[in-house]
C-alpha positions in Angstrom: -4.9 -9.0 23.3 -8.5 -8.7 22.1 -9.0 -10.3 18.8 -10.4 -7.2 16.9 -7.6 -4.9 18.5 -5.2 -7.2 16.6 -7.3 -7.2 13.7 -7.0 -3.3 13.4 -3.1 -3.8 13.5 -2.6 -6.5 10.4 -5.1 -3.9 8.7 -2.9 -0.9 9.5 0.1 -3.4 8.3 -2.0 -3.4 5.3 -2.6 -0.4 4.6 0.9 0.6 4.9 2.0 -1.9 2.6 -0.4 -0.1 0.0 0.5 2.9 0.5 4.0 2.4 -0.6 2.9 0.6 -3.6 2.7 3.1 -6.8 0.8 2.6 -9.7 2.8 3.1 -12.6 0.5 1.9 -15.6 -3.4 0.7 -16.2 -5.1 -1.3 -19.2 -8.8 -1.7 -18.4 -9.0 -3.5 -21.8 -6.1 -5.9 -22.9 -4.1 -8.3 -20.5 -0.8 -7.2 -19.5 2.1 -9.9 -18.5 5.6 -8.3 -19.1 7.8 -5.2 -17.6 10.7 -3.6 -18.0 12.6 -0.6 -17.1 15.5 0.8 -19.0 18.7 2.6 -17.8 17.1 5.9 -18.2 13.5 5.3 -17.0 12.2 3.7 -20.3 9.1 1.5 -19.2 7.6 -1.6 -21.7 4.9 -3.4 -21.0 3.8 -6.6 -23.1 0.3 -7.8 -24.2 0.4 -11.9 -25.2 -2.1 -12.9 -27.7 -4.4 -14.9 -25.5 -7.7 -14.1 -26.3 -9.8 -12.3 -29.8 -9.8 -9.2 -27.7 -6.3 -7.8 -29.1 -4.3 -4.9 -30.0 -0.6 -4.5 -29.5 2.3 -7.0 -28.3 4.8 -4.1 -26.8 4.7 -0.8 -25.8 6.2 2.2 -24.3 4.5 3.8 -21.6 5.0 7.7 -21.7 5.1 9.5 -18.8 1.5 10.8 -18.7 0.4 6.9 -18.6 -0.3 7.0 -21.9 1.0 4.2 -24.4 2.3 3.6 -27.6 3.6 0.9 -29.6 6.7 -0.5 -29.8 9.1 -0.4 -32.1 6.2 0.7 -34.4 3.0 -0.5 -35.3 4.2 -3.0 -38.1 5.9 -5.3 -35.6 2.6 -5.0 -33.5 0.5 -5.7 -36.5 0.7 -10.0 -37.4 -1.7 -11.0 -40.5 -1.9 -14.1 -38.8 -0.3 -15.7 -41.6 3.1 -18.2 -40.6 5.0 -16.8 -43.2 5.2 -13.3 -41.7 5.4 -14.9 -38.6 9.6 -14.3 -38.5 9.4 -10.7 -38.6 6.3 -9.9 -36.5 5.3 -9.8 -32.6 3.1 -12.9 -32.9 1.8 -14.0 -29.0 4.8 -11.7 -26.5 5.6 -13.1 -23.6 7.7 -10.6 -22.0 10.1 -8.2 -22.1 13.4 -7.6 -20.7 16.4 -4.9 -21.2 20.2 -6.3 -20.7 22.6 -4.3 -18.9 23.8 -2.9 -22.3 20.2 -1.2 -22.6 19.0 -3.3 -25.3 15.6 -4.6 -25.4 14.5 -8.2 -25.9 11.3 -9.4 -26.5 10.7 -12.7 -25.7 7.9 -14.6 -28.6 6.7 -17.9 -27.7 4.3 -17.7 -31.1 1.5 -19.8 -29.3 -1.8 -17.3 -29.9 -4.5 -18.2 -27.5 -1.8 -20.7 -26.0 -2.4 -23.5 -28.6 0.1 -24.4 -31.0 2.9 -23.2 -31.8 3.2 -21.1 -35.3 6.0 -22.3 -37.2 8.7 -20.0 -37.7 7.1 -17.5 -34.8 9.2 -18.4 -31.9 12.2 -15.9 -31.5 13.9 -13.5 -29.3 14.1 -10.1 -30.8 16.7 -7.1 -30.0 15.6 -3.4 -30.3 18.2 -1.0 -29.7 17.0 1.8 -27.4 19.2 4.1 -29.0 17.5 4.2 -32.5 14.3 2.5 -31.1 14.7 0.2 -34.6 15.2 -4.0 -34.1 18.9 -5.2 -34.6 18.4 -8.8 -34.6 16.2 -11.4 -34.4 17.1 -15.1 -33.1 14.8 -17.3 -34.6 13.9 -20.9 -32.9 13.5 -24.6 -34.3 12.5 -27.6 -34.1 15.3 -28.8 -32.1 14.4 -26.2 -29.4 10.5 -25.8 -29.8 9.1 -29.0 -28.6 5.1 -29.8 -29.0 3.3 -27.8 -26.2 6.7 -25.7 -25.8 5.3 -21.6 -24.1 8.9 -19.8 -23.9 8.3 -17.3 -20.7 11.0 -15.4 -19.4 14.3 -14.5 -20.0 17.7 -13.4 -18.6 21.0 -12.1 -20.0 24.3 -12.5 -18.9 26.1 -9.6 -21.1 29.6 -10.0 -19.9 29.0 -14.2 -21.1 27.2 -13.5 -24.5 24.4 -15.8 -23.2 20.1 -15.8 -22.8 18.8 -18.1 -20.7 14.6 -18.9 -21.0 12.1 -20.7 -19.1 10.2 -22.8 -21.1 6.6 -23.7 -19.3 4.6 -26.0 -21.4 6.7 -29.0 -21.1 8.9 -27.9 -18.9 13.0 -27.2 -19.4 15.4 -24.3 -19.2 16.9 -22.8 -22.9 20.2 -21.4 -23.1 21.3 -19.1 -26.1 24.7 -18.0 -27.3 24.0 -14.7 -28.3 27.2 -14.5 -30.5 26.6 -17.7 -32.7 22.4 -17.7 -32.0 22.5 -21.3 -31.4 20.3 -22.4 -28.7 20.0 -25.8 -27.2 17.7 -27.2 -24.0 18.5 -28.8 -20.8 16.7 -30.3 -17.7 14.3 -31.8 -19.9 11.9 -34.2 -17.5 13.9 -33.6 -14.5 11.5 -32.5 -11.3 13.0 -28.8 -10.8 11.6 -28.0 -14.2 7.5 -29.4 -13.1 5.0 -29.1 -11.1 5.3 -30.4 -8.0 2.0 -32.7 -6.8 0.0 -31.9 -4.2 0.6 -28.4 -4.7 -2.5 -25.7 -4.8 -2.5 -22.7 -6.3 -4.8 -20.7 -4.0 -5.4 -16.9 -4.9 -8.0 -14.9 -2.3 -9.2 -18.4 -0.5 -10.0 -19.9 -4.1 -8.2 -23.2 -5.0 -7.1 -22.4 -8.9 -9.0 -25.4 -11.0 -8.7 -25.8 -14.9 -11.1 -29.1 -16.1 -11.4 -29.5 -12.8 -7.5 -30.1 -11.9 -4.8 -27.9 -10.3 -3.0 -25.5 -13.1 -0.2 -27.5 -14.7 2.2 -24.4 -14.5 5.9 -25.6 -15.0 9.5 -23.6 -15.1 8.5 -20.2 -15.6 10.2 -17.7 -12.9 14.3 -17.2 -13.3 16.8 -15.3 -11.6 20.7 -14.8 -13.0 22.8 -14.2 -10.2 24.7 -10.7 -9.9 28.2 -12.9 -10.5 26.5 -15.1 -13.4 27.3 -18.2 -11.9 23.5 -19.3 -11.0 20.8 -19.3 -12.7 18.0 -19.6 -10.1 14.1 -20.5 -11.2 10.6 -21.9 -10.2 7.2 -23.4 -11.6 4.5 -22.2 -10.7 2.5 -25.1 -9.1 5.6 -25.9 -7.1 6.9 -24.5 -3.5 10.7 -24.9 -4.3 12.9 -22.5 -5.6 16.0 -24.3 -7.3 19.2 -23.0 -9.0 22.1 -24.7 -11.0 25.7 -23.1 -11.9 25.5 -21.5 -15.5 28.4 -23.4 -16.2 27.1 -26.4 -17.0 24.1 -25.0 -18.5 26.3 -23.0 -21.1 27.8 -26.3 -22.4 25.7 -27.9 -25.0 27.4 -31.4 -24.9 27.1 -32.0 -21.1 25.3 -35.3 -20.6 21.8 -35.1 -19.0 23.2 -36.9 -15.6 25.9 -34.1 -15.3 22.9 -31.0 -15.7 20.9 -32.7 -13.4 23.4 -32.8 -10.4 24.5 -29.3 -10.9 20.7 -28.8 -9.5 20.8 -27.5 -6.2 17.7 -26.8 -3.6 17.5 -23.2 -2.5 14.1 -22.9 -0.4 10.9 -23.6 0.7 8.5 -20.8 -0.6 4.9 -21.2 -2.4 3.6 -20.6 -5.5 4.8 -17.7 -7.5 5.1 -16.6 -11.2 8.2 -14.0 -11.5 11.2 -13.9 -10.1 14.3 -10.7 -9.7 17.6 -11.3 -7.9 19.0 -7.7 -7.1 23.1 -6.9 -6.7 23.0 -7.8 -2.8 21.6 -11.5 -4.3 18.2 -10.7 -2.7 15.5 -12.7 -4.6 12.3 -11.3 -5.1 9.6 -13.3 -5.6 5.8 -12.8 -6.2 3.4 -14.6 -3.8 -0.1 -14.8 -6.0 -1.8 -16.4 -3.2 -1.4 -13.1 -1.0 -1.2 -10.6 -3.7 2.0 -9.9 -2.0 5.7 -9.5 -3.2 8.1 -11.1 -1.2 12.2 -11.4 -0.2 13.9 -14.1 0.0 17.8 -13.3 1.8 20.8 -14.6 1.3 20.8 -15.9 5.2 17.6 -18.0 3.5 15.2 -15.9 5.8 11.7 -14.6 3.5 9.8 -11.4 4.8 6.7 -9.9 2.4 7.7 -6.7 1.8 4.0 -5.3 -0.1 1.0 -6.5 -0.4 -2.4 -5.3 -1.9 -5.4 -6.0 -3.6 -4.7 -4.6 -6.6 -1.7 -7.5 -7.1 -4.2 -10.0 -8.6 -1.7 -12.4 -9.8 1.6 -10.2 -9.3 3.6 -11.6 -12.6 6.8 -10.3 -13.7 9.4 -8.2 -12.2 12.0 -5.3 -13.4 13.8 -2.7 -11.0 14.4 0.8 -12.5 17.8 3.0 -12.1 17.1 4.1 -9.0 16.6 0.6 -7.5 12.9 0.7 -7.4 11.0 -2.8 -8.1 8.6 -3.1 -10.4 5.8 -5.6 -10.8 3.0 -6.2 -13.2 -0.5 -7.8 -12.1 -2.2 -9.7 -14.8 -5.1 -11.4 -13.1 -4.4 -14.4 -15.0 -6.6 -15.9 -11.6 -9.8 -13.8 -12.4 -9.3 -15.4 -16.6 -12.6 -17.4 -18.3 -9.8 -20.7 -17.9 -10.6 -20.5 -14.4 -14.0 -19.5 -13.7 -16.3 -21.8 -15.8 -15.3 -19.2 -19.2 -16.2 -15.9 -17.9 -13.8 -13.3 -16.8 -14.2 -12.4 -12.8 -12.1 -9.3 -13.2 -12.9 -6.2 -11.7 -9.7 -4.1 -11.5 -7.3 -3.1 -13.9 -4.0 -4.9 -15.1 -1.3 -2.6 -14.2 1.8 -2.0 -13.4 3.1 -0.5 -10.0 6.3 0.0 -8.4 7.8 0.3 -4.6 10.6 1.0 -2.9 12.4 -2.0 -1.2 
């Protein structure tokens, strides 16, 4: 076959991949990282504080693409001072609602990804039924190491339990919803960092921050449709881990029995978010091809989308009618990686396919 004929095919491959590919929501002005969908079609999108150039943490997107924020504005509306820091967005993360249709908001309180504000760090609860916040679980010092980022979340409903990423040092949080109490695991073990040697490459460009690779640790995570395995990723690393929730969910288990409940999944690449659907399918966001892609249970990996408007595909949710969504926050194209000045030329957005 002549080269350019099979050219002209992966571009038709292409441009069937975009096509099914649905933008759902655009900010030209503020960078987006977190998504989720509720039980009726809800959609919240977060904004972290990591630049000047600021406005809201959360909101709802409304059906005509237009936003507003959420709960109100006086969650969204931090007077940079730490002691309103406990009941105020300070630098969101993400977002995610549980399978009860609550939504959490997940609050490192690290503005412009410095330090950490005392008293900030939290997960909150909003009820989607009064659209007012129920409960918030505040985080200390025996959980917020220096340099700690919390990123994403998962919740196991039926076990009363959250489960974060944290991925400035490194290290997996697990909360008891019931009592709030939160303790950390997998501290310094290798799942949990970077792995060396490993390039984060996004449109042919090798990813360089003071002139070395990213030092992106645990950040992806997956809960298994049982709630026995908690899978999850860094960044800067090409294996995908998991470990039984088990032993995570038991605060006096010694550091040498958490470490060989750790179990190798696969071989993939670099990639931020992570979703595990009810057929254990794990979806996981390829940054270096814009791409999403599927991992199976028989270990096999096929991209399912990908498009130019994914610059740095981040975070995953799936709506009710089994539809995955994905946000694209260009974190590649950011002043940290292009000698301080943005490279950005789309949109962050949100869009959605059909799997």
């Amino acid at each position: 076959m002549r080269i350019s004929a099979l050219v002209g095919i992966v571009l038709a491959a292409g441009l069937l991949n975009a096509a099914s590919l649905t933008e759902v929501y655009q900010n030209n002005d503020f960078q987006l990282t977190g998504i989720t969908v509720s039980k009726t079609g809800r959609v919240f999108v977060n904004f972290p504080r990591w630049s000047d150039r600021y406005l809201y943490a959360v909101v709802e997107v409304m059906p005509d693409g237009s936003s507003k924020p959420f709960p109100d504005k006086e969650w969204n509306q931090w007077n940079l001072k730490s002691d309103t820091a406990g009941d105020h967005f300070v630098c969101v993360q993400s977002v995610v609602v549980d399978d009860n249709d609550m939504l959490w908001v997940v609050d490192p309180a690290a503005p412009l990804l410095a330090t950490v504000v005392p008293g900030g760090p939290k997960l909150v609860e909003i009820d989607l039924k009064t659209n007012k916040v129920v409960r918030t679980i505040p985080f200390g010092a025996d959980v917020i190491k220096p340099g700690t980022y919390l990123n994403d979340v998962r919740f196991d409903t039926h076990r009363h339990t959250a489960y974060l990423t944290d991925s400035g040092p490194g290290g997996i949080i697990t909360v008891d919803l019931d009592s709030g109490k939160a303790h950390r695991a997998l501290d310094g073990h290798p799942s949990v960092l970077i792995e060396k040697g490993v390039n984060v490459v996004v449109d042919g460009k090798t990813l360089l921050q003071f002139g070395k690779p990213p030092q992106f640790n645990s950040d992806g995570i997956a809960l298994s449709p049982d709630g026995a395995y908690l899978y999850y990723k860094a960044i800067t690393a090409n294996t995908l881990y998991r470990i039984k929730t088990d032993v995570l969910r038991n605060p006096n288990a010694s550091p040498e029995t958490v470490s060989a409940a750790v179990e190798k999944v696969a071989q993939t690449f670099p990639t931020d978010g992570l979703w595990m659907d009810k057929n254990w399918n794990i979806y996981l966001t390829d940054v270096t091809h814009n791409a999403v892609s599927r991992l199976a249970r028989n270990g096999k990996i096929d991209q399912l989308v990908s498009d130019p408007r994914l610059q740095w595909p981040d975070t995953f949710s799936q709506g009710p009618d089994g539809s995955i969504y994905v946000s694209a926050s260009h974190i590649n194209e950011s002043p940290n990686f292009n000698q301080g000045k943005s490279t950005r030329k789309l949109p962050y957005g949100v869009f959605k396919f059909h799997p």
